[in-house]
Backbone bond lengths (Angstrom), bond angles and torsions (degrees), N, CA, C in turn:
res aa  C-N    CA-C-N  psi(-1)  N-CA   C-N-CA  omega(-1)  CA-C   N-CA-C  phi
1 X - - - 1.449 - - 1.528 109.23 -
2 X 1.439 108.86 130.31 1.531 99.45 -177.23 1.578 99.49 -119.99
3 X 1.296 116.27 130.11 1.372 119.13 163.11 1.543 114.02 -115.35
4 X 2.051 106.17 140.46 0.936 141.33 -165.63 1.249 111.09 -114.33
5 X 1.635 111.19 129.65 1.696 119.31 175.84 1.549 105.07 -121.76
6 X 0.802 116.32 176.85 1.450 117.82 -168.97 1.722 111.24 -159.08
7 X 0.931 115.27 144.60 1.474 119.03 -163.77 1.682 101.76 -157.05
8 X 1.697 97.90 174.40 1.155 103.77 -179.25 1.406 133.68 106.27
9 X 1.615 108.10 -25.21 1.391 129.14 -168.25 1.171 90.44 -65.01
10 X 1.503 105.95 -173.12 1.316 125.11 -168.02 2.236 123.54 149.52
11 X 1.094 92.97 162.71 1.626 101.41 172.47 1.582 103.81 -94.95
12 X 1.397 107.54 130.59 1.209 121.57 -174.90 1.824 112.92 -130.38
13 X 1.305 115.68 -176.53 1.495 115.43 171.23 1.697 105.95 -122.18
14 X 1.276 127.04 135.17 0.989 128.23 164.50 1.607 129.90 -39.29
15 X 1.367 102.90 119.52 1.437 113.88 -172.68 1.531 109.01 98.53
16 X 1.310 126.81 9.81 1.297 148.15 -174.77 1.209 117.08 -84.62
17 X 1.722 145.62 -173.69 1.299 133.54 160.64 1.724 119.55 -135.62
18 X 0.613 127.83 130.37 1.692 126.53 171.76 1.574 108.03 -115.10
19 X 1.473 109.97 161.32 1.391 107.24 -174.49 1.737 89.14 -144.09
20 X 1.356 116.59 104.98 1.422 131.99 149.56 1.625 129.29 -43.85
21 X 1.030 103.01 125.55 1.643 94.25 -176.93 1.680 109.59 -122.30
22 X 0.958 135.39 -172.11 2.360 144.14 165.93 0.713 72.22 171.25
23 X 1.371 83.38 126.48 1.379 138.20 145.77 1.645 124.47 -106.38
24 X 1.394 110.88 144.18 1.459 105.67 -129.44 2.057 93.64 -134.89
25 X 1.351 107.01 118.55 1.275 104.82 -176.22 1.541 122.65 -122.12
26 X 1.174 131.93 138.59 1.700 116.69 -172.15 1.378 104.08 98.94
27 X 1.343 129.74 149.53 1.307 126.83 156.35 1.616 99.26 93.64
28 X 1.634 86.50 -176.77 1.915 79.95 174.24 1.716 95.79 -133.95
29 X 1.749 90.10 103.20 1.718 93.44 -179.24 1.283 130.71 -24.92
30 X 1.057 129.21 -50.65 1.896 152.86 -153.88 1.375 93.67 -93.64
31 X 1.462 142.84 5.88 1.213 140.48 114.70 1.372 123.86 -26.54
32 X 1.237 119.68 -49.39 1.294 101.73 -132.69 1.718 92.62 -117.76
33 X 1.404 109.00 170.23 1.783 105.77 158.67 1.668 96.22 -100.77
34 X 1.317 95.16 -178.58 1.366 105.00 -155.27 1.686 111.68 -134.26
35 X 0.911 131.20 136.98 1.858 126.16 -148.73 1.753 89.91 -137.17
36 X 1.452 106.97 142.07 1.718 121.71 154.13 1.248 95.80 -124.14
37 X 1.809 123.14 128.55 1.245 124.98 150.11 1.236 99.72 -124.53
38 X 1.785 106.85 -173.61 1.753 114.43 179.98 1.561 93.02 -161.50
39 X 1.359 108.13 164.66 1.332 130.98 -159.88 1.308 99.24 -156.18
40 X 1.813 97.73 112.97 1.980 96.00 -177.69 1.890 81.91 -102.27
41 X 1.241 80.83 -174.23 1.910 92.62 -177.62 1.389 107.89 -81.61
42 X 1.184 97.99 156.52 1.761 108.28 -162.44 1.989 120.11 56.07
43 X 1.347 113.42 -4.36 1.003 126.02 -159.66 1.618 117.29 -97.26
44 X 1.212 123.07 113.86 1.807 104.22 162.56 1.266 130.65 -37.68
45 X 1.516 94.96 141.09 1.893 79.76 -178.49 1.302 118.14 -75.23
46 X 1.472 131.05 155.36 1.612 118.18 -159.58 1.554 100.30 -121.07
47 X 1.342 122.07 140.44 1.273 108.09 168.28 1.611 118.37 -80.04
48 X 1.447 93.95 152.24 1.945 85.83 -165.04 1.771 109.00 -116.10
49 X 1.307 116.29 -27.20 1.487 130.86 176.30 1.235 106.64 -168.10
50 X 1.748 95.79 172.54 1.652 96.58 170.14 1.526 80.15 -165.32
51 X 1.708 99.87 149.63 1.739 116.48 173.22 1.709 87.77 -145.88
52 X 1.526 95.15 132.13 1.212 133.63 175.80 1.613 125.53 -53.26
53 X 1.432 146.08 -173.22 1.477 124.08 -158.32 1.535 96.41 -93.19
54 X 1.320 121.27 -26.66 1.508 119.69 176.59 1.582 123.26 -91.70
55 X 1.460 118.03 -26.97 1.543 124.81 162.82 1.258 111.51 78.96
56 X 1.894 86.85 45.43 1.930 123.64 165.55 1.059 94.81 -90.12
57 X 1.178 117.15 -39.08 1.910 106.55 -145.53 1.664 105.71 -135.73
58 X 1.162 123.94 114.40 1.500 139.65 -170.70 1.282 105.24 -105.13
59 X 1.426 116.17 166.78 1.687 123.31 148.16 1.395 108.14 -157.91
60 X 1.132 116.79 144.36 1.867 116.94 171.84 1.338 93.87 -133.96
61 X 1.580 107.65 152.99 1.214 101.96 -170.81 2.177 105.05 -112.31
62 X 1.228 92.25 -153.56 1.908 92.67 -158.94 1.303 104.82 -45.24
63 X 1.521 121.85 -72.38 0.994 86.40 -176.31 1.410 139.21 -147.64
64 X 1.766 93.70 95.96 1.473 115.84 133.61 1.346 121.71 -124.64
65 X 1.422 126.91 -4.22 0.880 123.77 -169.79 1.682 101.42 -53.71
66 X 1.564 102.70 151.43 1.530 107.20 -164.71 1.163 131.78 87.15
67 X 1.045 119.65 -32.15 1.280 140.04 -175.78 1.608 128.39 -110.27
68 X 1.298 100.83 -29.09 1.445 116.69 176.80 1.921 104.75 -112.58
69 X 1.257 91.25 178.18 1.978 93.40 174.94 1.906 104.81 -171.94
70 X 1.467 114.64 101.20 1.188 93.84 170.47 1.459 121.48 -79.57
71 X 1.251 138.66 165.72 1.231 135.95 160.96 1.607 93.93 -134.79
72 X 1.603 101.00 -177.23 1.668 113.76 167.16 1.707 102.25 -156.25
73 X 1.154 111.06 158.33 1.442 133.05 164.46 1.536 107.19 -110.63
74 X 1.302 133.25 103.68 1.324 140.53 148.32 1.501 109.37 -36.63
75 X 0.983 133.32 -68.62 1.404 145.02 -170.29 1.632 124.97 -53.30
76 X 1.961 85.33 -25.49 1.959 92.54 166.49 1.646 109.88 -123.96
77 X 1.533 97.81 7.12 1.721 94.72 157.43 1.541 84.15 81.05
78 X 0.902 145.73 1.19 1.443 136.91 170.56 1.286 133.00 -102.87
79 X 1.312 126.90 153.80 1.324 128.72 179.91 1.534 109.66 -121.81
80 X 1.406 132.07 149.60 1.374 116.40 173.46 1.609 106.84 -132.59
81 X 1.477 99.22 -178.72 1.756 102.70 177.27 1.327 105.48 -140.36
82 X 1.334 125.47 105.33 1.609 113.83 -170.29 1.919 88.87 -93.45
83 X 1.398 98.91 146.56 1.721 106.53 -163.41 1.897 80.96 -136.30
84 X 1.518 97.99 123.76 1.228 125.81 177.65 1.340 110.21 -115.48
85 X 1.655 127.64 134.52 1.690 128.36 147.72 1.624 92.98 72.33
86 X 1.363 122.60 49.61 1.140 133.24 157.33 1.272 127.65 -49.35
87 X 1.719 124.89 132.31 0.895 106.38 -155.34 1.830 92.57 -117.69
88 X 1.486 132.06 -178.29 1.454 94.78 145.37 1.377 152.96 -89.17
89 X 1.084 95.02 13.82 1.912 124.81 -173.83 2.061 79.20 -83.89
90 X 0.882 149.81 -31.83 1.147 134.51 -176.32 1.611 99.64 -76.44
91 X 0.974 138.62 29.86 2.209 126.02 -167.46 1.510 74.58 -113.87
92 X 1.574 98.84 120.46 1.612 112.64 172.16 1.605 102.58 -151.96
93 X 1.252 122.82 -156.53 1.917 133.37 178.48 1.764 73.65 -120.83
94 X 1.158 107.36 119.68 0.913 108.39 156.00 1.899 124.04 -102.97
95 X 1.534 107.63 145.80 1.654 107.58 -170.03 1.729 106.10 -152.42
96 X 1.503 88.02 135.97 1.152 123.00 170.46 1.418 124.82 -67.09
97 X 1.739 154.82 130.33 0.873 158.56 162.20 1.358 118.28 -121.74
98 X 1.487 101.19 153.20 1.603 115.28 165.73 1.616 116.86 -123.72
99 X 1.270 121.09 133.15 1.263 127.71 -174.54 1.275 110.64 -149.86
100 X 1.812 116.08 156.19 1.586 116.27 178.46 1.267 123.25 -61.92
101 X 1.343 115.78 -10.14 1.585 126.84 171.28 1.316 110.12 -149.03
102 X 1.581 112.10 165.68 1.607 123.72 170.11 1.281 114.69 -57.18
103 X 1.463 115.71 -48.64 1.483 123.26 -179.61 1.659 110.03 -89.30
104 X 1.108 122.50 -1.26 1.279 98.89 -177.78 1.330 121.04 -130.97
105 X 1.817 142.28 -170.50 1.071 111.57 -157.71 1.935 142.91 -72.17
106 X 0.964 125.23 154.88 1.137 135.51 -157.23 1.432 109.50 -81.80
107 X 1.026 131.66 95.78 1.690 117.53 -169.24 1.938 122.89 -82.68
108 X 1.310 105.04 -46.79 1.164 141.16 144.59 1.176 138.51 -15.15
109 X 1.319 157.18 28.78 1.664 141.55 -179.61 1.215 120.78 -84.62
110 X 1.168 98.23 154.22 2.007 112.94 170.39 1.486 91.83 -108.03
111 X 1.373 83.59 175.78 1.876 98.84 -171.85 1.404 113.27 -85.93
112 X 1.293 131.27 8.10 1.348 115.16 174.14 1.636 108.86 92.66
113 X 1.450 127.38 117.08 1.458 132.00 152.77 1.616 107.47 -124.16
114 X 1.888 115.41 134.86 0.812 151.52 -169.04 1.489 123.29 -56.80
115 X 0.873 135.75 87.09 1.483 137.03 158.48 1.600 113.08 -62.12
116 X 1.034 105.32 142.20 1.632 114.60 167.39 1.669 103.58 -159.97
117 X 1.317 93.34 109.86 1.687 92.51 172.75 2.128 112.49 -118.44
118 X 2.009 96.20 115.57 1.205 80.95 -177.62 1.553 135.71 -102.06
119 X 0.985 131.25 145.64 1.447 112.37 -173.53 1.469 144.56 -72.02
């Protein structure tokens, strides 16, 4: 069983930066790939990146790409999301996952920390 916390959130100003972090306990991290999604209200949750069990191989999708960057540290069990040029269409719960692949399902969640970016 792996449990995921997530930190970092926060109120920000547009065009600003925050950097998301999970931290990741149980299990054997370097298993797993590693997922950022977010869920604004009324909203589907969207997938936002994913980096793989070694943190060769990334993807973010439209749109943040550019703007966002996941990485991870194996060694501190963590994964992060540095979030650049924030807009406020980005203010969601943002959440962390772990899954046997990038593309596939996510077994894993943390509880979500808060973005709000205002303009």
């Amino acid at each position: 069983q792996v449990r995921l916390v997530e930190a970092g959130g926060g109120l920000v100003q547009a065009g600003g930066s925050l950097r998301l972090s999970c931290t990741a306990s149980g299990g054997t991290f370097s298993n797993y790939a590693m997922g950022w999604f977010r869920q604004a209200p009324g909203k589907e949750r969207e997938f936002l990146a994913t980096v793989n069990w070694s943190g060769d191989s990334t993807w973010h999708g439209d749109s943040v790409k550019g703007r966002f960057t996941i990485s991870r540290d194996n060694a501190k069990k963590m994964v992060f999301l540095q979030m650049n040029s924030l807009k406020p269409e980005d203010t969601a719960l943002y959440y962390c996952a772990a899954g046997s692949g990038m593309f596939g399902n996510y077994d894993y969640w943390g509880q979500g920390t808060q973005v709000t970016v205002s303009s």
